[in-house]
C-alpha positions in Angstrom: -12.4 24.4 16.1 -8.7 24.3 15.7 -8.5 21.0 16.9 -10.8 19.5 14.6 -9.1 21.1 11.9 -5.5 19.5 13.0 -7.1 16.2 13.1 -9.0 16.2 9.8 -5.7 17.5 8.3 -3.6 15.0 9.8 -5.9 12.7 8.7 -5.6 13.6 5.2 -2.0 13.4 5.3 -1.9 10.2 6.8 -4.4 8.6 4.6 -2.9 9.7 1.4 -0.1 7.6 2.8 -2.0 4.8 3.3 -3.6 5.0 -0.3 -0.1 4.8 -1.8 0.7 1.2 0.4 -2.7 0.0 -0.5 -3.0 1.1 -3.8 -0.2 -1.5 -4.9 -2.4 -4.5 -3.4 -5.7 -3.9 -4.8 -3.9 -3.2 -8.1 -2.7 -6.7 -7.9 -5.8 -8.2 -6.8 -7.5 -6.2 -9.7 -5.6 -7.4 -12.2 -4.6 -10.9 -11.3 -7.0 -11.8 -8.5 -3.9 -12.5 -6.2 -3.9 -11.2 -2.8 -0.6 -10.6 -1.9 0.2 -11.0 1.4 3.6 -9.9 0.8 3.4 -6.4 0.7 3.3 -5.9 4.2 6.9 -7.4 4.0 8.1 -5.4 1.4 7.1 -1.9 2.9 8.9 -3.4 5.9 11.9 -4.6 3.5 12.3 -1.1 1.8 12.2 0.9 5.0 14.6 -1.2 6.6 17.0 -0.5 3.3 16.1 3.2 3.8 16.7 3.2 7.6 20.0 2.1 6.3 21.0 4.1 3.6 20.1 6.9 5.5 22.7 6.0 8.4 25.4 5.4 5.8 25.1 7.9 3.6 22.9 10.9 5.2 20.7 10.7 2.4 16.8 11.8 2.6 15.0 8.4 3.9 12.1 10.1 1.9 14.5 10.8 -1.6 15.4 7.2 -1.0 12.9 5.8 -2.4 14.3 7.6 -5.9 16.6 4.2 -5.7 14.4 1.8 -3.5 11.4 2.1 -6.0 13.2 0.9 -9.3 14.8 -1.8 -7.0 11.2 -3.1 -5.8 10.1 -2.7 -9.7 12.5 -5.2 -10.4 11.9 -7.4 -7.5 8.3 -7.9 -8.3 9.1 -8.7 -11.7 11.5 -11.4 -10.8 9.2 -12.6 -8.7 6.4 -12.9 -10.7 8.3 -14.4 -13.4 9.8 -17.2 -10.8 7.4 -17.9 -8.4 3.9 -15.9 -8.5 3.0 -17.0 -12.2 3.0 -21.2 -11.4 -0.1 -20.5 -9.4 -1.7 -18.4 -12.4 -5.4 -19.4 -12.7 -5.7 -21.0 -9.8 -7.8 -19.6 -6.6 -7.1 -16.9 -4.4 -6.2 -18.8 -1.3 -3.5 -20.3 -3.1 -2.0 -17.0 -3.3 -2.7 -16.2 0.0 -0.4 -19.0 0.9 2.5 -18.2 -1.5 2.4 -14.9 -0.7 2.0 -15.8 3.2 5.6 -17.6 2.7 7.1 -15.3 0.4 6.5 -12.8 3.3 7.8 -14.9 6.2 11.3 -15.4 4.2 11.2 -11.7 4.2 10.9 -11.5 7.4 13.5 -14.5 8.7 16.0 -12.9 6.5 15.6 -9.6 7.9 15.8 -10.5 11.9 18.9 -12.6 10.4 20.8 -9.4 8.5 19.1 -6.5 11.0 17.8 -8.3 14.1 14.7 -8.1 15.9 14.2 -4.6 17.2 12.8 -1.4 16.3 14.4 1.6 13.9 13.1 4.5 12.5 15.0 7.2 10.3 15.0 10.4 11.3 15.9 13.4 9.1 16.9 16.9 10.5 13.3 17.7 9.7 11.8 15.3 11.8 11.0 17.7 14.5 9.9 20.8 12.8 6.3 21.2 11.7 4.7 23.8 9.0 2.5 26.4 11.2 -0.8 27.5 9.2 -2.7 29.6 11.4 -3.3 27.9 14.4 -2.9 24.4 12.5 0.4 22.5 12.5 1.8 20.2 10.4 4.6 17.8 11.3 7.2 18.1 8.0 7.8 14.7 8.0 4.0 14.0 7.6 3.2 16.5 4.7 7.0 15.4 2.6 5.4 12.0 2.8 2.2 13.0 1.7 3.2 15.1 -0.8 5.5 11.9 -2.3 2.7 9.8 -2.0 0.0 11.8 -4.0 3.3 12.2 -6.7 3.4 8.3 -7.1 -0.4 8.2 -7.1 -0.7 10.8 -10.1 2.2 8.8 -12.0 0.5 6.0 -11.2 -3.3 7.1 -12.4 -1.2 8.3 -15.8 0.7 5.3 -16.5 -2.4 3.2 -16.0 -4.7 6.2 -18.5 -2.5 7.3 -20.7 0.2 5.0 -21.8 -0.7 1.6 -23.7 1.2 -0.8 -21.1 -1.6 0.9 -18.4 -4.2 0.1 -21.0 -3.7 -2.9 -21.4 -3.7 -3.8 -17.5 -7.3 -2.0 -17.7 -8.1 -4.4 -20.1 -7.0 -7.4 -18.4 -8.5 -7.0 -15.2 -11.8 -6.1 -16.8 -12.1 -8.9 -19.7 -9.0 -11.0 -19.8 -10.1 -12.8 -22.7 -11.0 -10.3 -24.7 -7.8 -8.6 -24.1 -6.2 -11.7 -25.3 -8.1 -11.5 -28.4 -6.5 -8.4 -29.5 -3.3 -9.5 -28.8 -2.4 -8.5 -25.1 0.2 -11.3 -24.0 -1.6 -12.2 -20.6 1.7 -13.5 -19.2 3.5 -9.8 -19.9 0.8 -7.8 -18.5 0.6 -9.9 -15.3 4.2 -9.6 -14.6 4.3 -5.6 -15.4 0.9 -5.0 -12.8 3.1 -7.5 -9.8 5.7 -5.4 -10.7 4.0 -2.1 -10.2 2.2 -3.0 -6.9 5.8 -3.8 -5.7 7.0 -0.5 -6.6 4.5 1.6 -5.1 5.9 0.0 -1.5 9.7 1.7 -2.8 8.1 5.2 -1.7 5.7 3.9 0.6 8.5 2.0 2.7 10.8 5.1 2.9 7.7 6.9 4.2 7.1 4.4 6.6 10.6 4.4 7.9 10.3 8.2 8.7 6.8 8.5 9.9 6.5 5.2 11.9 9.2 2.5 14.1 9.1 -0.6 12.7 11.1 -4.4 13.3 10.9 -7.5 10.7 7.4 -8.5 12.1 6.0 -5.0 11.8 4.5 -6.3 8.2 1.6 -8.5 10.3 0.5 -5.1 11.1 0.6 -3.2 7.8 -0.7 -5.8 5.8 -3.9 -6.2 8.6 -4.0 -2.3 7.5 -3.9 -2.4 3.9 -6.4 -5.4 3.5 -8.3 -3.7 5.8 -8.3 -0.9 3.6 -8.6 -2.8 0.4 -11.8 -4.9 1.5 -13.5 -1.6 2.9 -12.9 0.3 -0.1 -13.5 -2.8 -2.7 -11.1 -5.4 -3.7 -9.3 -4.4 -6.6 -10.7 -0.9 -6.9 -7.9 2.0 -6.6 -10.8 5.0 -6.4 -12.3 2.5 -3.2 -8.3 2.3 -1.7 -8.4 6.0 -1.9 -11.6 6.4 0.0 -11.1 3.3 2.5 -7.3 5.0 2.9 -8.6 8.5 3.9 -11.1 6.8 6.3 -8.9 4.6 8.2 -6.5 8.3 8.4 -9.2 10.6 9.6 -10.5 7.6 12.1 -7.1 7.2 13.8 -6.6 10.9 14.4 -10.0 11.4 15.6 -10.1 8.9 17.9 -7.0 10.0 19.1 -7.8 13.7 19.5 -11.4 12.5 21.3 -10.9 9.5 22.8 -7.5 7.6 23.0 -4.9 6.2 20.3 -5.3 2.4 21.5 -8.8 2.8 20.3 -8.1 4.3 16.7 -7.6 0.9 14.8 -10.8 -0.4 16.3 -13.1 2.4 15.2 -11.7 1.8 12.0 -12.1 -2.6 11.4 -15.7 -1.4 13.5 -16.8 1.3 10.1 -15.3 -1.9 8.1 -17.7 -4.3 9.7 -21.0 -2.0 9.5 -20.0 -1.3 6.1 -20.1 -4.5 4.9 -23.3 -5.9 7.1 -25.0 -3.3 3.9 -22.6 -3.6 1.7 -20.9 -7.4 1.0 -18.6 -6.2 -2.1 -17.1 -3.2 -0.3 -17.6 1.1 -1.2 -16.7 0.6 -4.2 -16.5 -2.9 -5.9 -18.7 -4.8 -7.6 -21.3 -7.6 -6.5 -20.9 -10.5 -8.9 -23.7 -12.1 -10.2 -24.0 -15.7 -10.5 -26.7 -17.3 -12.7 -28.8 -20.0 -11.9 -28.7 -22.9 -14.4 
């Protein structure tokens, strides 16, 4: 019984982590039907500026992301501004393709600056673990979780109760209606980019603590979070929540009863069956198209 209980609890923890990576994609998508491929490359990007800070300056790789998260705020923005918004209204595999390159200079600059092999910070804490009856939980695994569900609270009340979240809302459910009330489309696309890029400042450092990574660890991640994102709905947070928590408590229960090689699998096989019933994902919406 014990057992189970570690591995549904490590599950949680790990799958709130996951939520926070993929919650900045399908906000994206949600709000300007862009999938960006890029934020694989940024989580990478971040932890490997975390990995470094951290070995210059001693400071918590998990704190970090106190600077790293403004930082990728700002990057998003710029980007947006510069590059994303001259495919604006166009369709999704156009973005695919931007954000496909935007992630592979990410990359090449990284194995240039860093070079191609594997780091991962390591706190005093690493080690140490929280014991809770006979349950225990690896520090490094429940600080990340617990700066994860932070940024997803901050994040559910930017987007509830402030009038810049409101008006994402109302973009990605009737742009031109929001329009009509005077929501500048260009504005609102910019400040969504550059929220789904700050989510991967905490959700980098995380990564750089729980998991070893290299430049082309993003082709993993970003298999992960779209994995996530199409399971759980494109562009529907509460379904990144749900498809996050499944993809944790599949990997740590295939790992407790079975073997880890086979975790991923188990989870891109609930994916498939999920989506033989149900096209548009756990929680997104079937779109109707009318016959003329």
């Amino acid at each position: 019984m014990n057992q189970l209980i570690q591995a549904l609890t490590l599950g949680l923890l790990i799958g709130g982590v996951y939520a926070l990576m993929a919650s900045g994609l399908t906000l994206v998508f949600g709000v300007l039907k862009i999938i960006n491929i890029a934020q694989g490359a940024f989580l990478i990007l971040v932890a490997m500026l975390t990995w470094w800070l951290w070995r210059v300056t001693g400071i918590d790789p998990i704190l970090a992301s106190v600077l790293t998260t403004p930082l990728m705020f700002g990057v998003g923005w710029v980007l947006y501004r510069l590059v994303v918004s001259r495919i604006s209204g166009q369709s999704p595999s156009m973005s695919v393709l931007l954000t496909f390159g935007i992630a592979l200079v990410v990359e090449g600059v990284l194995n240039v600056v860093a070079g191609n092999r594997f780091r991962s910070a390591t706190p005093s804490y690493f080690e140490e673990s929280f014991r809770i009856g006979g349950v225990s939980l690896p520090k490094s695994q429940v600080y990340g979780f617990l700066a994860a569900v932070a940024v997803l609270a901050a994040l559910y009340v930017v987007l509830t109760r402030t009038w810049a979240g409101r008006a994402i809302r109302a973009t990605a459910q009737n742009p031109s209606g929001a329009a009509l009330v005077g929501v500048s489309a260009v504005s609102t696309a910019a400040l969504a980019f550059a929220l789904g890029s700050a989510t991967t400042g905490v959700g980098g450092s995380i990564l750089s603590v729980l998991y070893p990574f290299y430049p082309a660890s993003h082709y993993d991640w970003i298999s992960r979070l779209l994995g996530i994102v199409v399971l759980g709905g494109l562009g529907s947070l509460p379904g990144a929540l749900v498809g996050a928590l499944i993809l944790g408590m599949a990997e740590t229960l295939t790992a407790t009863y079975g073997s880890l090689r086979w975790s991923t699998l188990v989870f891109y096989l609930v994916i498939m069956v999920v989506l033989l019933f149900r096209s548009q994902g756990l929680f997104g919406t079937r779109l109707r198209e009318d016959a003329v």
